[in-house]
C-alpha positions in Angstrom: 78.3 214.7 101.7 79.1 210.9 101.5 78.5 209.9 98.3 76.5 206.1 98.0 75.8 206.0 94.6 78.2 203.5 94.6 77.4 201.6 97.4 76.9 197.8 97.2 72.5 196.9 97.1 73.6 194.8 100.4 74.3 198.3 102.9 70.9 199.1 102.2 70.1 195.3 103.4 71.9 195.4 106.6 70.7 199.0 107.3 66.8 197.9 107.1 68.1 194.9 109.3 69.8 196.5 112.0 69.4 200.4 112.1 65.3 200.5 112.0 65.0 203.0 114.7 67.7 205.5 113.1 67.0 207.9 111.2 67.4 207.7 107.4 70.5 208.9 106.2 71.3 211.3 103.5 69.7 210.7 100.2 72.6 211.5 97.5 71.3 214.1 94.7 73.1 213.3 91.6 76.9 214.0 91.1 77.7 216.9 88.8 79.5 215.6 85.4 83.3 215.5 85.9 84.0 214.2 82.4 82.7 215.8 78.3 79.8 214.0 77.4 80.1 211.4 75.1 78.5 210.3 71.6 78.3 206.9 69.9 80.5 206.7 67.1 78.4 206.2 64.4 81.1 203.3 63.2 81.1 201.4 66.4 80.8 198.0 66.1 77.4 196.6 67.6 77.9 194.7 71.1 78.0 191.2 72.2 75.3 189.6 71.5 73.6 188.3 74.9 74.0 185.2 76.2 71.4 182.6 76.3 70.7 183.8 80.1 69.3 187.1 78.2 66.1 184.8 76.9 63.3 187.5 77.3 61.3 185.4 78.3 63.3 184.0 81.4 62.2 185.6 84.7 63.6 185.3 88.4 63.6 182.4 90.0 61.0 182.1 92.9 64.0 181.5 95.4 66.0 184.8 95.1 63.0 186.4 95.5 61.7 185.3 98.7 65.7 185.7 100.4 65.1 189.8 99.3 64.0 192.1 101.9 60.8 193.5 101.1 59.5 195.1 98.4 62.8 194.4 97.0 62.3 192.0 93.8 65.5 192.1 92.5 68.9 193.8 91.8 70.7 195.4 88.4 72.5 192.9 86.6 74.3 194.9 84.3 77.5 195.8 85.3 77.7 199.1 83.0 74.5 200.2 84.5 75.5 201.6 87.2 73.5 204.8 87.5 69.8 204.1 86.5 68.2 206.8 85.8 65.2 206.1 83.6 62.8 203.4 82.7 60.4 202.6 80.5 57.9 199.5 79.7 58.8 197.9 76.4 55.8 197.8 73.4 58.1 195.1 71.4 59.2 192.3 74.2 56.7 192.1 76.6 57.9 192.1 80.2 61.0 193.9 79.6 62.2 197.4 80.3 64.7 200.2 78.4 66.7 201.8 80.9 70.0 204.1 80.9 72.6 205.7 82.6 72.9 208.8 84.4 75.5 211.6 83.5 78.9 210.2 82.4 77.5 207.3 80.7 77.5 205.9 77.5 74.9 206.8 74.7 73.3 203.2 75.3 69.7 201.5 76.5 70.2 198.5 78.5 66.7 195.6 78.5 66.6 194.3 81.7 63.6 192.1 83.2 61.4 192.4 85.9 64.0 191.6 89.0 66.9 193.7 86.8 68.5 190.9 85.2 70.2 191.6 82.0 68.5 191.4 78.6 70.9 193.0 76.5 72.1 196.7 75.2 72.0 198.8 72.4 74.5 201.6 71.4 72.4 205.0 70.2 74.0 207.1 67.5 74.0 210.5 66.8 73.0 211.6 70.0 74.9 213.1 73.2 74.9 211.7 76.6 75.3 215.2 78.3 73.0 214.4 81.1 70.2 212.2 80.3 67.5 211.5 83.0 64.8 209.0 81.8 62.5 207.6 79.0 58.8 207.6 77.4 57.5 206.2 74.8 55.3 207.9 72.2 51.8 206.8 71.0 53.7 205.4 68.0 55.9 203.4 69.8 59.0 205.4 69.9 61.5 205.7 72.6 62.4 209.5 73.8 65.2 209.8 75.7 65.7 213.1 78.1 68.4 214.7 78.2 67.4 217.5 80.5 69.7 216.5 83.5 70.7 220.4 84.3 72.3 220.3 88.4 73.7 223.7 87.9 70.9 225.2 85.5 73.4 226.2 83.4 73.0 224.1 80.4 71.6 225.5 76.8 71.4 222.8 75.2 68.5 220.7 76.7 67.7 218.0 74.7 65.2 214.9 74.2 66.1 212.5 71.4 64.0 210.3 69.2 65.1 206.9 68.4 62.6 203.5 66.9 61.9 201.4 69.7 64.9 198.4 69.0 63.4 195.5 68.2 67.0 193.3 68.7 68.3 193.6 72.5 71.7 194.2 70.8 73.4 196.3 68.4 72.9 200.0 67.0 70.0 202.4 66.7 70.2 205.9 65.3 68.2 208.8 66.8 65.9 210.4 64.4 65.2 213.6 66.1 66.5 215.8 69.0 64.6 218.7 69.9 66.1 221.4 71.7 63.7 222.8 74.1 64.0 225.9 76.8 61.5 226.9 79.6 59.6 230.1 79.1 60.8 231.5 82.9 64.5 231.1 82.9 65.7 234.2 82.2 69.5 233.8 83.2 72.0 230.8 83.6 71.9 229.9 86.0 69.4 232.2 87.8 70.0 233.5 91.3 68.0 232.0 93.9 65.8 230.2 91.6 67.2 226.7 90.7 64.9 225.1 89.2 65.3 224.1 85.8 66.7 220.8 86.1 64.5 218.1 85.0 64.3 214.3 85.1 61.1 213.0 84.8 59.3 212.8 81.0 56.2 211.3 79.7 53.9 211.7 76.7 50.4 212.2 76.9 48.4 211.8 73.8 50.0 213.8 70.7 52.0 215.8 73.2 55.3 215.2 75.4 55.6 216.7 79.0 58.0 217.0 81.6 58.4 217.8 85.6 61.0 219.6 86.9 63.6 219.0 89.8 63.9 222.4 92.1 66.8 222.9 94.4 65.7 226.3 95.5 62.3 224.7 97.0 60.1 221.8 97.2 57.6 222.3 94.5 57.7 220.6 91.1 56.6 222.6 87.5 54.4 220.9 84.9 55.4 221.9 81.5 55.1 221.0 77.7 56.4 220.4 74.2 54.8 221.9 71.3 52.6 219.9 69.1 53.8 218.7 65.8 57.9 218.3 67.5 57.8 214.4 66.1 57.5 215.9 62.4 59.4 219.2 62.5 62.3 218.5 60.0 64.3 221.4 62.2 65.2 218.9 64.6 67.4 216.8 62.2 70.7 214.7 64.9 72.8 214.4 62.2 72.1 218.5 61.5 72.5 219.4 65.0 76.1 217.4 65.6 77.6 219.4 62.6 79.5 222.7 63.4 77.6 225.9 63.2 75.1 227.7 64.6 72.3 225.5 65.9 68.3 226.6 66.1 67.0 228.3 68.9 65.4 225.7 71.0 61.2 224.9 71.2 59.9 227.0 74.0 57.8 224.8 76.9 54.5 225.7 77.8 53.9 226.0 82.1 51.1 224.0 82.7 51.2 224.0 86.7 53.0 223.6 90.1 52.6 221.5 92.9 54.1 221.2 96.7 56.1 217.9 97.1 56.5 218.4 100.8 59.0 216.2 102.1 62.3 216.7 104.3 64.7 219.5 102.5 67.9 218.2 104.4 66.8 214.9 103.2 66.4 215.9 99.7 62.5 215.7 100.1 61.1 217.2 97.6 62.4 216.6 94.1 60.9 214.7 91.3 63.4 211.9 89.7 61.1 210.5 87.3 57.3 209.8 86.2 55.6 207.5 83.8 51.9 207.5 82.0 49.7 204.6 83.3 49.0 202.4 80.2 45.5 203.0 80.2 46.0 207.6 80.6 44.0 207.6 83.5 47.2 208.2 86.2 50.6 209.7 86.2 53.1 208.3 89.0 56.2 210.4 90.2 58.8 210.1 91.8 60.7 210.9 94.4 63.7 210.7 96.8 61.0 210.9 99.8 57.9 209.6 98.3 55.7 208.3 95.2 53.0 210.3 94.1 50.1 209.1 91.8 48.2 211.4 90.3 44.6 210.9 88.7 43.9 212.5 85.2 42.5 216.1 86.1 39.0 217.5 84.3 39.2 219.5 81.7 42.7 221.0 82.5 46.0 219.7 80.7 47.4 220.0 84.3 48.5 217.0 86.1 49.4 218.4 88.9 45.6 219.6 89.5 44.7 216.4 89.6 43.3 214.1 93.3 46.5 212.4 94.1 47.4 209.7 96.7 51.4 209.6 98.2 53.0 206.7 99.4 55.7 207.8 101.8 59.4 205.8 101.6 61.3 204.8 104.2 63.9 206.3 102.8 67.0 204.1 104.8 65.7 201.5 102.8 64.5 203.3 98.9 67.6 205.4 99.2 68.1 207.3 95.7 65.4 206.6 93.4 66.2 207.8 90.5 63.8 205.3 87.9 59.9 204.3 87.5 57.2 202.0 85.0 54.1 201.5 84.9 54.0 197.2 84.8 50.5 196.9 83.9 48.9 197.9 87.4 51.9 198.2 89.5 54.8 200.1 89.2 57.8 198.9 89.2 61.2 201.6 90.1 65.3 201.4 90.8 67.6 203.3 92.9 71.2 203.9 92.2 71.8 201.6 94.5 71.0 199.0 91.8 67.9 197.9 93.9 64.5 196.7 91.7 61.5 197.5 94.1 57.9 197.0 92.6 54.3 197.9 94.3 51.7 195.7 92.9 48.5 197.5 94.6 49.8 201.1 94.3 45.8 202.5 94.3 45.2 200.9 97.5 44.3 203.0 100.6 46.3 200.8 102.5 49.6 201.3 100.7 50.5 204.4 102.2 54.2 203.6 103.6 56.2 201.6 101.8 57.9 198.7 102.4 54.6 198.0 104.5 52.8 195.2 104.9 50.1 197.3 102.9 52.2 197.6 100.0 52.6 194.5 98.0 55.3 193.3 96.0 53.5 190.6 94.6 
């Protein structure tokens, strides 16, 4: 398979320019870790700080924007970001975003803006980058961070860390908690015929935290979620959990549901890469390699996925491997691996139902 996860933002350019009418090549799933996973020394030495170009409060200039192809609004700045595989609105610096790294990164958040221009980074302590897949925020204004990336279903020690939201764009943060967590159906690692138990996509709803899985043995998607009271349990102590010895037995997930992605197997349709709580509760968006789905909050069911639900389909030459998405307010605003910023403003409009479109606005 060719790997592009390292391809430069301006392939996908020339592709949407000059190769409409073929068909859209291979979306890459993500690589399987090829190096141990890495933890912040807790005496590192806090970053650079950023340089005045990092002002929250700058945004893209009007120019670049308008020489992007559409509903592109920007690219990743930061060099070390090279993977993006989560993202999540900020409650401290309005208008920016946390985002991370895929597997084989650094234990790190990265601020970036809007169009992905770089805000800053801060190194996270006690906690292990094994595979981490993307970010929510808690009603207390927390950061989680998932570490559920799981390609081979193999992994025991599934993970989502705690850390204060930062309120410098520079520096260190220790996590607070890291939960263990295991699904009720996975009986064997990994199980024949059944890989399903990778996950990538997080969110809290109220008082409780949920997650979607990524299958690889079909196209369907599983709802599932934390215990309550995780955010006060004292068994879920980093600093215990790093030490030698036997560590707890993990929180068992709750199935809530299932739902049919659809989408192009041999294209990687059908597997969810991220998903983020609209501000106001009412919709969840997920997403995908081959589409985005936004979900309405369901009656009387802690179900998501039972939920009406509109799908914008990508064209997927130019979205490539979406790995990232935030709510912005009313729009959402996602990233690729291909270090591509794309954004929907009207994401509840019946005539956003391909996207780019013309019915899908970027601004």
């Amino acid at each position: 398979m060719t790997h592009l996860r390292r391809a430069p933002l301006i392939l996908a350019f020339l592709l949407l320019a000059g190769c409409a009418e073929a068909g859209p090549p291979p979306v890459v799933d993500h690589r399987i870790p090829g190096s141990a996973p890495r933890v912040a020394d807790p005496a590192a030495a806090p970053v650079a700080e950023p340089t005045p170009s990092q002002d929250p409060a700058a945004g893209s200039e009007p120019s670049d924007a308008d020489a992007l192809p559409p509903g592109i609004v920007g690219s990743l700045e930061a060099a070390d970001l090279d993977e993006s595989s989560g993202l999540v609105a900020s409650r401290l610096h309005p208008g920016l975003f946390w985002s991370l790294n895929d597997s084989g990164g650094d234990p790190e958040l990265f601020a970036i803006g809007r169009d992905g221009s770089d805000k800053g980074r801060v190194q996270v302590r006690f906690a292990i980058a094994n595979d981490w897949e993307d970010l929510a925020i808690d009603p207390q204004g927390a950061v989680w961070i998932h570490d559920g990336g799981n390609n081979k279903n193999r992994r025991r020690d599934l993970t989502v860390y705690r850390v204060p939201e930062p309120e410098a764009l520079q520096g260190v943060v220790d996590a607070d908690r890291a939960v263990r967590f295991v699904f009720p159906d996975q009986d064997a690692f990994p199980s024949p015929g059944n890989v399903n138990f990778d996950s990538e996509a997080l969110f809290w709803d109220g008082d409780r935290l949920l997650l979607l899985t990524k299958h690889r043995s079909d196209t369907h998607t599983k709802l599932y979620r934390f215990p309550a009271g995780i955010q006060t349990d004292p068994t879920w102590d980093p600093v215990a959990l790093l030490a030698p010895g036997k560590k707890p037995p993990g929180v068992v997930l709750e199935l809530l549901g299932a739902f049919d992605l659809g989408g192009d197997p041999d294209n990687f349709g059908g597997k969810v890469t991220a998903a983020d709580l609209s501000p106001d509760g009412r919709r969840l968006a997920v997403l995908t390699y081959h589409a985005l789905f936004v979900f309405e909050r369901p009656e009387g069911t802690p179900n998501w996925l039972a939920g009406p639900h509109r799908r914008i389909d990508f064209e997927q030459l130019v979205t490539m491997q979406c790995e990232a998405i935030s709510w912005d307010g009313g729009a959402l605003l996602f990233t690729n691996e291909q270090r591509a910023v794309m954004r929907i403003t009207n994401p509840l409009d019946p005539a956003c139902v391909r996207f780019p479109s013309q019915g899908c606005r970027t601004r």
